[in-house]
N, C-alpha and C positions, 0 to 999 in steps of 0.2 A: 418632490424631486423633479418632475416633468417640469416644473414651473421656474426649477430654478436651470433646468438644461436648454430654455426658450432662447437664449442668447450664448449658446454651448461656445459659436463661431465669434460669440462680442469679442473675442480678447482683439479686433481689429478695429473696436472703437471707444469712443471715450465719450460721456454724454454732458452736451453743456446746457440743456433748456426744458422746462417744463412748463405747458399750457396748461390750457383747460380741455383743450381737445387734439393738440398735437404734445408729442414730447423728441425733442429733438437733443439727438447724442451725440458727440463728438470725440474722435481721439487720435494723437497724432501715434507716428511709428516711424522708425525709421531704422533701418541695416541696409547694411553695404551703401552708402551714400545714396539712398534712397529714401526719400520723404514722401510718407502719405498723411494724409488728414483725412482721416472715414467719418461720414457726417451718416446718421439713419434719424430719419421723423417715421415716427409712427402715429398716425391718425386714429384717433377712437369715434366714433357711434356709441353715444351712450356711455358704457361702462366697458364695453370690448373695445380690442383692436378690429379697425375697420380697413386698414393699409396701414404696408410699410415703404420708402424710398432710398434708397441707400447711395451716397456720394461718397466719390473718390476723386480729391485733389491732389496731383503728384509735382513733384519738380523735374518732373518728364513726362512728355508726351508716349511715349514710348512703354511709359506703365500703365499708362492712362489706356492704352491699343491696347495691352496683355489683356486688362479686364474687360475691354470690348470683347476678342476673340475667347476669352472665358466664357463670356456671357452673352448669347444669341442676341439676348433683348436689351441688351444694355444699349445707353446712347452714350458717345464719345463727343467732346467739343475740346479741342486742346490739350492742355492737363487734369481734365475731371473726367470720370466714366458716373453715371447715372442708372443702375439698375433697378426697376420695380418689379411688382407681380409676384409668381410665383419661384423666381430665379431670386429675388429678394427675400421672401421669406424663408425660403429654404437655405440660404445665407446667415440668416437670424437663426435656426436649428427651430424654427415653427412649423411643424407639417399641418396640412389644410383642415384635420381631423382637430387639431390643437386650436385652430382659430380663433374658434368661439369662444372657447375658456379661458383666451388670454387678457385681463384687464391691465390697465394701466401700471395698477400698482405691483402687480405679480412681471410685466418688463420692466420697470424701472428698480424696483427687488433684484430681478434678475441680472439686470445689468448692472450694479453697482457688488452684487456677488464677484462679479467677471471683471471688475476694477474699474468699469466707470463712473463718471461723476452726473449730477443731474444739477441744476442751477433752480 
């Protein structure tokens, strides 16, 4: 159950790519005339998750600031906000306790539970 709550928060992305060492998500959303596209790669070491990165492309700049001012560590350039670390993982519903146990296949599981797609 803990494996399938690692991406509790996924219902804000959609996943389009899988590597050999990264696996990159994507998924679009949009209310009130508002479009996002949430892009997360997460990096393994070996057979764990080693990092995650989490992008947000809006059709405003102005949502793009919300997630800045959401997120200390996020970076803004236009209409994308950028958050890593632990502001991203906790984003993902993975606590630092859960790190270690997460491999690949237990997010990409996870996240196609929470309706994303993996490529």
């Amino acid at each position: 159950m803990k494996k399938v709550a690692v991406l509790g928060l996924a219902s804000l992305f959609l996943l389009t790519g899988c590597g050999s060492k990264k696996v990159t998500c994507s998924r679009d959303f949009s209310a009130a005339g508002i479009k996002v596209t949430s892009k997360v790669t997460a990096s393994f070491k070996g057979k764990k998750i080693n990092g995650i990165e989490l992008a947000f492309e809006t059709n405003s700049k102005d949502t793009a600031k919300l997630f800045c001012t959401q997120y200390k560590d996020a970076k803004c350039s236009g209409k994308t906000a950028t958050i890593k670390g632990d502001a991203a993982y906790s984003m993902m519903g993975i606590s630092k306790s859960d790190v270690k146990d997460v491999t690949k296949s237990d997010f990409v599981d996870a996240a196609k539970a929470n309706g994303f797609k993996c490529n």
